[in-house]
C-alpha positions in Angstrom: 0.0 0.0 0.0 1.4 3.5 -1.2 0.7 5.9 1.7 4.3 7.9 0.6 4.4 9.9 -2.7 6.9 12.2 -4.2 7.1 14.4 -6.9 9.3 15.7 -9.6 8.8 19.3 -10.4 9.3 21.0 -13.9 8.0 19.2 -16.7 5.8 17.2 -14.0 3.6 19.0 -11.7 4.5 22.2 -13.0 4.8 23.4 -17.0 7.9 25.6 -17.3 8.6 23.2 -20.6 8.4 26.1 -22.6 10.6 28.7 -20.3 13.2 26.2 -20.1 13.6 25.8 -23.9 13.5 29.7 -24.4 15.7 30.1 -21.7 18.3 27.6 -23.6 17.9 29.1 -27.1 18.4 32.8 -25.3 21.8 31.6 -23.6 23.1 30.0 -27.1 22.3 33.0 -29.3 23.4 35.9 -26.7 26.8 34.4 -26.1 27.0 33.4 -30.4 27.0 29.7 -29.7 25.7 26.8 -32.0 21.9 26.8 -31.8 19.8 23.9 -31.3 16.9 22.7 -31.7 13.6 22.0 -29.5 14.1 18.4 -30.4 18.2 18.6 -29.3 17.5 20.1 -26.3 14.1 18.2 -24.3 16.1 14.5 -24.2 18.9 16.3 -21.5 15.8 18.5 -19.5 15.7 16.8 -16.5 19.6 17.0 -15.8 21.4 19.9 -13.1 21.6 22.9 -15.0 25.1 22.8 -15.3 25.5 19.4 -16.7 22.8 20.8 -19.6 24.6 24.2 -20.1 28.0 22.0 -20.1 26.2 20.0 -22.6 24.9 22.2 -25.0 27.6 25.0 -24.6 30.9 22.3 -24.8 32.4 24.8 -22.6 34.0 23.8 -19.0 33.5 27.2 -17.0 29.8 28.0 -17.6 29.2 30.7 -14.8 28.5 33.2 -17.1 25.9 31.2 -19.0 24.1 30.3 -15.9 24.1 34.2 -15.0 22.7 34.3 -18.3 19.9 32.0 -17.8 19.1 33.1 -14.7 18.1 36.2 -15.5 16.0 35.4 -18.7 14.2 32.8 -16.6 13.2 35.1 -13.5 12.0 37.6 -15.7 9.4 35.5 -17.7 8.8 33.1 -15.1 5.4 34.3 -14.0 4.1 34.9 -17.0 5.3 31.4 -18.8 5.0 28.7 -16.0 1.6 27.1 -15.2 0.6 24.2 -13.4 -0.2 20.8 -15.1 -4.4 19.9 -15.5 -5.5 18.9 -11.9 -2.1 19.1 -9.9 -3.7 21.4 -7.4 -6.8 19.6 -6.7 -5.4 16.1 -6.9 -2.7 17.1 -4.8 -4.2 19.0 -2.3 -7.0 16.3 -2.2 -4.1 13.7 -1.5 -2.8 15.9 1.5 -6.2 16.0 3.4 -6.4 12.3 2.5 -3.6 11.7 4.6 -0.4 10.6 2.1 2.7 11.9 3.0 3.7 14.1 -0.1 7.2 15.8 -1.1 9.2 16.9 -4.0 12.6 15.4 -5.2 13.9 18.1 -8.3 17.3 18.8 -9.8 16.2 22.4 -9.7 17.8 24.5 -7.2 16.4 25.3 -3.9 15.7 29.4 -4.3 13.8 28.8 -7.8 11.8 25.8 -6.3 10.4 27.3 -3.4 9.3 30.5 -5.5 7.4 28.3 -7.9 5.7 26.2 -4.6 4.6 29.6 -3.1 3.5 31.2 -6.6 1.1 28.4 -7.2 0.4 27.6 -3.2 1.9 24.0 -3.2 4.6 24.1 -0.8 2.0 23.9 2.4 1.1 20.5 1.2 4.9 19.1 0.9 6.6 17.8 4.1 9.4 17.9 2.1 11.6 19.6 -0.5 14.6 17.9 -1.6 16.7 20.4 -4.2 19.8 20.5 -5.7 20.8 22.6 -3.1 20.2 19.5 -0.5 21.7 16.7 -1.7 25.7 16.0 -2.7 24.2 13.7 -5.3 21.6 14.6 -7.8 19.4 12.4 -9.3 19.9 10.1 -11.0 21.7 8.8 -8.1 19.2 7.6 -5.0 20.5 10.2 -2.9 18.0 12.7 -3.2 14.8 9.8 -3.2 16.0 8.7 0.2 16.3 11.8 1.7 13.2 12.7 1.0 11.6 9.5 2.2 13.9 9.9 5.6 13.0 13.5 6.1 8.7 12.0 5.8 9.5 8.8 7.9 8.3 7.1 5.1 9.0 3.4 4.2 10.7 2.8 1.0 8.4 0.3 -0.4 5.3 2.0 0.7 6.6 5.3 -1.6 5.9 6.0 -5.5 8.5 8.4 -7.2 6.2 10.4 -10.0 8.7 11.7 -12.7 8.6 13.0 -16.3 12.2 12.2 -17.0 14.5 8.9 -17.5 15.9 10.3 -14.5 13.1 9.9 -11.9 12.8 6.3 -12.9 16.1 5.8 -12.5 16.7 7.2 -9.0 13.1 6.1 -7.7 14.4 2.4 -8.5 17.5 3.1 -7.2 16.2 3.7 -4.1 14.1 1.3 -4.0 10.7 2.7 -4.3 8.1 2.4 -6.9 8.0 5.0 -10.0 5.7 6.3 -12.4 6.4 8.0 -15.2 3.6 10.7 -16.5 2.4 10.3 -19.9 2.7 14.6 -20.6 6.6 14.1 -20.4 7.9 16.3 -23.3 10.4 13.0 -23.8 7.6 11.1 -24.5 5.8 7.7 -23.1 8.2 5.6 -25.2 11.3 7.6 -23.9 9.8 6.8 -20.2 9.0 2.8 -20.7 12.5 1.9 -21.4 13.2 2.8 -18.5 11.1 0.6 -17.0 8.6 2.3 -14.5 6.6 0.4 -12.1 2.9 2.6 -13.8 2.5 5.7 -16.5 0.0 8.5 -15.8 -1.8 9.7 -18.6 -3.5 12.5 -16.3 -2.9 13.5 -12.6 -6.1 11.8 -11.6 -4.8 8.4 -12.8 -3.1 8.8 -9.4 -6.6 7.8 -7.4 -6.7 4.5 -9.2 -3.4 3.3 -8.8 -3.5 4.1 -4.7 -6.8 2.2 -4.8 -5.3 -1.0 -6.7 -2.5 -0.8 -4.1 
């Protein structure tokens, strides 16, 4: 029985798909590197920021890239992130239920708790495990079991709810159960290679797979 569930953030509970992509493309063409394109750039969303910006840059010192970044992102962040269809009800549903709920993100810890507060999420996680908390992002288990520590929860009891290769790969790691969501922008067939335990195809699939369980 599932009683423990944790979630991923962008791309997941909450749309910033399309700020992240802009965000990229602004970097590239502001300091006159190779563009890419939409399709290059969604397979390594997911990763730490500086592994992506490493990634798509080829460059070793990237600190003035992620200035870069930063500063496009905060300044169309309100007006370009939304939540997914039924996050807030589902979730805040699951909280009066009872579950123990947190989230696990490779986004850092300032940029995470702004985006809980801007859409009123952050009263309903017992905890928040950022890039900021962990030595080891995922997909290592580090992060997974922290959060699952921090909620007294019991491994085998917790789902892991991700939209990237990534969550799969740390939830299993850690030995809980995972589900990838069908709205990934990597796609469902990117996700079931990995293996995960269910796939969403909306947030209220989550009512039927606790009541299987």
């Amino acid at each position: 029985m599932i009683d423990t569930l944790l979630f991923d953030l962008d791309g997941t509970i909450i749309d910033t798909n399309e700020l992240i992509i802009t965000s990229f493309m602004h970097v590239l063409e502001k300091h006159q590197l190779a563009p890419l394109t939409r399709e290059e750039i969604i397979p390594k969303m997911g990763a730490t920021l500086e592994q992506q910006l490493q990634q798509f840059s080829g460059m070793g010192d990237i600190t003035t890239l992620m200035t870069t970044y930063r500063s496009y992102n905060d300044d169309h962040h309100d007006a370009m992130v939304k939540l997914f269809p039924h996050v807030e009800e589902v979730v805040s549903d699951l909280h009066a239920k009872g579950y123990r709920l947190g989230v696990v993100t490779t986004k850092n810890k300032p940029g995470t708790l702004r985006v809980l507060e801007w859409f009123g999420l952050q009263k309903y996680m017992g905890a928040v495990i950022t890039l900021n908390d962990v030595e080891h992002p995922k997909p290592h288990p580090e992060p997974v079991l922290k959060a699952v520590g921090l909620l007294g929860a019991d491994p085998s009891r917790t789902l892991m709810v991700g939209d990237s290769p990534m969550d799969i790969q740390s939830a299993k790691a850690a030995g809980v159960q995972s589900a990838g969501v069908a709205w990934s922008l990597k796609g469902e067939k990117a996700l079931m290679e990995y293996q995960p335990d269910y796939l969403l195809k909306d947030m209220n699939d989550l009512y039927s797979l606790l009541e299987q369980e």
